[in-house]
N, C-alpha and C positions, 0 to 999 in steps of 0.2 A: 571191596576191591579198590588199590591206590594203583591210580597213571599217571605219570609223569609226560609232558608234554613239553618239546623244543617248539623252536619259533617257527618252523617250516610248516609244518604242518596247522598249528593253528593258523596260520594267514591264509595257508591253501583252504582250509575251508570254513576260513571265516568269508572270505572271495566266492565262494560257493553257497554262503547259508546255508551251513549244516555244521555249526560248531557242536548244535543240539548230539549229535552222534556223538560225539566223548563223553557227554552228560548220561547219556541214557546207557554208554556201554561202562560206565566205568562207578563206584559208590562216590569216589574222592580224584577230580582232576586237581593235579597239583603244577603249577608251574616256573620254574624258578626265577628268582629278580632278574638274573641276567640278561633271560628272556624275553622277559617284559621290556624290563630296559630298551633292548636290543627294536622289541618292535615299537615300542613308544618314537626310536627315536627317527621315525619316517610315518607321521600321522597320515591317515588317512581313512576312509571309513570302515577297513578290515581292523584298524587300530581301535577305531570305537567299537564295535563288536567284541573282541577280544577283552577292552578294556571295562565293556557294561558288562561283559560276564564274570570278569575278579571281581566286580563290585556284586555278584549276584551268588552263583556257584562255585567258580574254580576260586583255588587258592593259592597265592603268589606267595612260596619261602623260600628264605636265604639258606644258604648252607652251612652246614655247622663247621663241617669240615674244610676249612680255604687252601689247607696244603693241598689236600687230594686233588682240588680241581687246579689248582697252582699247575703239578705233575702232569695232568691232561692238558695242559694248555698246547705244549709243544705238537699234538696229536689232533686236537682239536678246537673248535671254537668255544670260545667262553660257555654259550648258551646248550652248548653240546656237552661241554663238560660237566657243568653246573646239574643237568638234567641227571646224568649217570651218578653223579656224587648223593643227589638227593634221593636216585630211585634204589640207590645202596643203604644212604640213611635212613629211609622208611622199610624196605622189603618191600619194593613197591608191584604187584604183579606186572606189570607191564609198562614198556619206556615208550614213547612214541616219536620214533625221528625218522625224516628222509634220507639225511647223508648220508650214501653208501659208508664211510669209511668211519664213520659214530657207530652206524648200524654195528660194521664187522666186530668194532672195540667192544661192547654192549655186547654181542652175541655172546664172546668169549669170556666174558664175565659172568654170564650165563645167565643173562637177563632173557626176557621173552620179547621180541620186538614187535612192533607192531607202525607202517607205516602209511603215507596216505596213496 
């Protein structure tokens, strides 16, 4: 089973310790660059969790497709779009974001959502 993971969510419970919960709920947590990016670029010790854990289980890809998430940009944020682009490129069972309005786009697309 493939999840996909926005930045919201992994901070809220990397801040929590219980990142272990995606690990244990999912075969394959995937997270995209943008992501990562996104939370690299306000270090802090939610960042080093997050960041010991790409170096451990999850896994950090790019997207194949840069038009698609291009098209979502207008709608959403990079790390929002890049998630939905990716959880299309794999058939990923489940997306995991908080923003109501990622959430709605992702529903319709008929993703399974799942948030914190």
């Amino acid at each position: 089973m493939i999840w996909v993971v926005d930045a919201g969510p992994l901070i809220f419970l990397s801040k929590l310790d219980r990142l272990h919960l995606l690990r244990d709920a999912a075969d394959e947590i995937i997270i995209p660059s943008a992501v990562l990016n996104e939370i690299q670029a306000q270090p802090d010790e939610a960042t080093n969790k997050i960041t010991s854990a790409v170096d451990s289980w999850m896994k950090m890809r790019h997207i194949a497709n840069e038009q698609a998430a291009e098209l979502l940009l207008g709608q959403l944020d990079r790390g929002e779009a890049e998630a939905i682009v990716i959880a299309k490129e794999l058939n990923a069972e489940r997306i995991v974001l908080d923003d109501l309005d990622a959430r709605r786009f992702a529903r319709q697309l008929g993703f399974s959502i799942i948030g914190t």
